[in-house]
N, C-alpha and C positions, 0 to 999 in steps of 0.2 A: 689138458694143455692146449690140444689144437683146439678145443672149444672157447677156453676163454681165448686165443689169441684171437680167434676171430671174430668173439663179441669185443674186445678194445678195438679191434679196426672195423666195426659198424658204428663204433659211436665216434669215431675220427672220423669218418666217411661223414655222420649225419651232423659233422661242429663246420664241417665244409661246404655242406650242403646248407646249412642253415643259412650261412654267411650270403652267400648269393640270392635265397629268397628271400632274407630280410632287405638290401637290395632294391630288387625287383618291386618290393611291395613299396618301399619309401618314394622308388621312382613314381611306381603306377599312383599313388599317394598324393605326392607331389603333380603331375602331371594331370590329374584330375584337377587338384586343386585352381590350379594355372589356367584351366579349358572350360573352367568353372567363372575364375574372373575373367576371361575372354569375351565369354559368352553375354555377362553381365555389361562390361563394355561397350557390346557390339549394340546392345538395346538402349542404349543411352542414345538419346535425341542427339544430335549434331545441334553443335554453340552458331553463334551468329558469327559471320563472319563478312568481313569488308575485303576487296582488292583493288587498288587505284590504279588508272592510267593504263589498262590491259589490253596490250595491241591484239587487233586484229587486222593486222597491214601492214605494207612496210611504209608506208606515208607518219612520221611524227603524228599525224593528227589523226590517224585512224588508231584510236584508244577509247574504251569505256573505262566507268565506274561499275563495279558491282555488288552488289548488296544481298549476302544472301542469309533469310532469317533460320531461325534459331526452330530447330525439330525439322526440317523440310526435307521433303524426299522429291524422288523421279516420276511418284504414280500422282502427286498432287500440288508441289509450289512452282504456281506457273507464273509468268514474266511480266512485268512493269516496263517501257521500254521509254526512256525520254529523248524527245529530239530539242534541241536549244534552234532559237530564230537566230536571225541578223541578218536577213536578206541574203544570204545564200554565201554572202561574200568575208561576212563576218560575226560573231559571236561564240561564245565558249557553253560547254557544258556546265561550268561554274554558274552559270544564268540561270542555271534549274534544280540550283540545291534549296528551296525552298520546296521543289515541288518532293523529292527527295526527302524532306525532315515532314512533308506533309502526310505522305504515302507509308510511311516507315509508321507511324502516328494512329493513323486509318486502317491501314494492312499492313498489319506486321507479319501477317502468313505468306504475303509474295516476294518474290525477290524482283530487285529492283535493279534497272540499267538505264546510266546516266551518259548515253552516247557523245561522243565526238564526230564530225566528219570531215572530208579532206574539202575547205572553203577554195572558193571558185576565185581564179586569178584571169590574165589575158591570156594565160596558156593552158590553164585548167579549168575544162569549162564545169557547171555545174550538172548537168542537165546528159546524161543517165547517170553520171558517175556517185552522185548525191544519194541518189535511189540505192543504186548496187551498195553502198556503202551498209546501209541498213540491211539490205540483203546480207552482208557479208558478216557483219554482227548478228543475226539471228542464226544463220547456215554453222557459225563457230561454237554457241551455244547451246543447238541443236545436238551439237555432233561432243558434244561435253557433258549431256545428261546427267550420265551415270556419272562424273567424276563430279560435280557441282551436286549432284540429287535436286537436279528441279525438272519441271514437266515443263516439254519446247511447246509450249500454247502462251499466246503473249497477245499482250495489246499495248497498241500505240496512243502515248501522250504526245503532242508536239504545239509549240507556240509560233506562231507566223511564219516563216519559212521553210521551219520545221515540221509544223502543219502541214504544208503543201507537201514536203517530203512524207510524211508518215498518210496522207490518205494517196498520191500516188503511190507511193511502192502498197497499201493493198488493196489499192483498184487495178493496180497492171503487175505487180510483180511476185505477191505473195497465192504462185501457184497451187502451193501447196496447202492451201488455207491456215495456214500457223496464227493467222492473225484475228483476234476475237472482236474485236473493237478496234474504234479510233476516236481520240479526241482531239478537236481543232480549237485551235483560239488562236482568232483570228487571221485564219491562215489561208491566203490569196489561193484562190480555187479556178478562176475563169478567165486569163489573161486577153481573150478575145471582148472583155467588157469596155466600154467604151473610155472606160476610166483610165484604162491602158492601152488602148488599140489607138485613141487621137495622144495618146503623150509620145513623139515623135523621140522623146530622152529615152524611154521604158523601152520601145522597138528599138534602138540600139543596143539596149541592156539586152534585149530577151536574146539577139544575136550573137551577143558574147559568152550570154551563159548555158547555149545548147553548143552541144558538139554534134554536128551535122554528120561527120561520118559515121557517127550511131543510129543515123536513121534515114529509111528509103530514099532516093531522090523523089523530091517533089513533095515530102512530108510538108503538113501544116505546122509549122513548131508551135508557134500560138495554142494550137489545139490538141497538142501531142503531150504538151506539159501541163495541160489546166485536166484536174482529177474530176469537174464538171462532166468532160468530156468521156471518162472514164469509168463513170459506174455503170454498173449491169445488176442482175439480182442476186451474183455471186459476191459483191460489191460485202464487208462487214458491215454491223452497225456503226453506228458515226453520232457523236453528241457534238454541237456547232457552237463557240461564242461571240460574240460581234459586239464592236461599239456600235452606236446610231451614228455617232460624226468622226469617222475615225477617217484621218487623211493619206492612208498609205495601203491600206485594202477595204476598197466601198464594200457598206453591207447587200450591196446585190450580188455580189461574190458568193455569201452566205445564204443569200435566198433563194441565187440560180440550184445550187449547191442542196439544199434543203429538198426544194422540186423533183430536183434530178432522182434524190433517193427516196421521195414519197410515190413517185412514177414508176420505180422499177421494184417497188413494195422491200425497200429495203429499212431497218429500224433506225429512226432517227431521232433528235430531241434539235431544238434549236434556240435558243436563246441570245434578246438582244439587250445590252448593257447600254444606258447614257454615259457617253462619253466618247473615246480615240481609242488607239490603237492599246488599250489595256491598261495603261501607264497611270492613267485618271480616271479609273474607276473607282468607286466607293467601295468604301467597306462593305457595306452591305452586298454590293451585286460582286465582292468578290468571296464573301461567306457563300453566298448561293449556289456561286460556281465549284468550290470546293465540295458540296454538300449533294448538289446533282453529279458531278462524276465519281465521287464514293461512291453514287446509289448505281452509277450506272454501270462501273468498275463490279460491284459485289453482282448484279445480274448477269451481264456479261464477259468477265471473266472469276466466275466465283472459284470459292477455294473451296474442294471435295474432301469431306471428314472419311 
């Protein structure tokens, strides 16, 4: 009698006992399964993704575009950076969605940034704040790596004003060498040329658009802002394009420019288009130019498999 009671309550024990391991296993089961599609997840490329109008300021106008493609990580999709012209005082980033649908096209392994910056008024001068802007969009992107997955190694596009901006800030400002390249088109380099030192309207201009308490007493501004003035052999490579008759930046801007970085053995290409300030070039020498900064984009800032 005490025998079977006690084999009925081993097998009560072991209907109580089942219940909980069965349980346990459906979780560990389940929970595998789950850590299983996580895992597959996590191996999936990251999709392409777009963000418009992304401050980095409190200024409305300090906003990028950014474009960032489809599989890119931290250890290899490094930066496209566009700067738009307008003579310092006006133009939008919308003036470089062309180069934006070009790049995307050509390299679709880099991400792409379509800057804005805070344009130069009689109270806001251009001249360091222009510079620090870009500084300030690369310093945000930098420090954003890891949540973007892109590598902070960037080179600079910029069109006529933007030009000057993007070879100044890295001949004076990109300490940290971040910057691989630069390409100019058409972008006033040497303000001390005579093309702007006799136009008496330009040296009123260049006195509005420097803000003098950003720099020493007794600075040359003429020569503080021309990137001419600026290289060293620290200086990045630089691809240059020029009209032969263009009336708003002479091509000896381009060839002081050229000199400067064949003299301090820094890599350069330079090219000069018939025509103005970009506007009336041919087709042809704008196929060219398309085709030499791909080439010069994939050696200087290539993308590592």
């Amino acid at each position: 009698m005490n025998v079977k009671g006690c084999k009925h309550i081993s097998m009560k024990s072991f209907h109580f006992l089942l219940i909980p391991l069965l349980v346990l296993s459906f979780l560990s089961v389940s929970c595998s399964s789950e850590g299983e599609q996580n895992g597959s997840q996590e191996e999936q490329p990251l999709l392409a993704k777009t963000e418009l109008n992304v401050p980095y300021g409190p200024s409305s106008q300090q906003v990028y575009d950014l474009y960032l493609p489809e599989g890119r990580s931290s250890t290899s999709t490094k930066v496209l950076v566009l700067v738009h012209g307008g003579g310092w005082t006006g133009g939008d980033k919308a003036d470089m969605q062309q180069f934006v649908t070009l790049l995307q096209q050509e390299h679709p392994n880099h991400a792409i940034v379509n800057m804005n910056y805070v344009l130069a008024t009689l109270s806001t001068p251009a001249f360091p704040n222009q510079f620090l802007d870009i500084k300030k969009v690369i310093e945000k992107l930098s420090a954003e790596k890891e949540v973007l997955q892109i590598q902070p190694t960037f080179g600079l596009i910029g069109t006529s004003a933007g030009a000057h901006l993007s070879l100044q800030y890295d001949y004076v400002y990109d300490t940290g060498d971040q910057v691989t390249f630069v390409a100019d088109i058409v972008g006033p380099t040497d303000f001390t040329d005579p093309f702007y030192a006799n136009d008496p309207n330009f040296q009123l201009a260049l006195e509005a658009l420097v803000d003098e308490s950003a720099y020493p007493p007794g600075t040359n501004y003429a020569q503080a802002v021309s990137p001419v003035f600026q290289v060293s052999n620290h200086s990045s490579p630089s691809i240059l394009f020029y009209g032969s008759k263009d009336p708003l930046v002479p091509l000896t801007n381009g060839e002081r420019l050229q000199q400067a970085l064949s003299q301090h053995d820094v890599t350069n290409s330079f090219s000069v288009y018939e025509g103005g300030h970009g506007d009336d070039w041919s087709a042809a020498s704008i196929a060219d130019l398309q085709t030499q900064l791909s080439a010069f984009i994939n050696v200087n800032l290539a993308i590592e498999d």
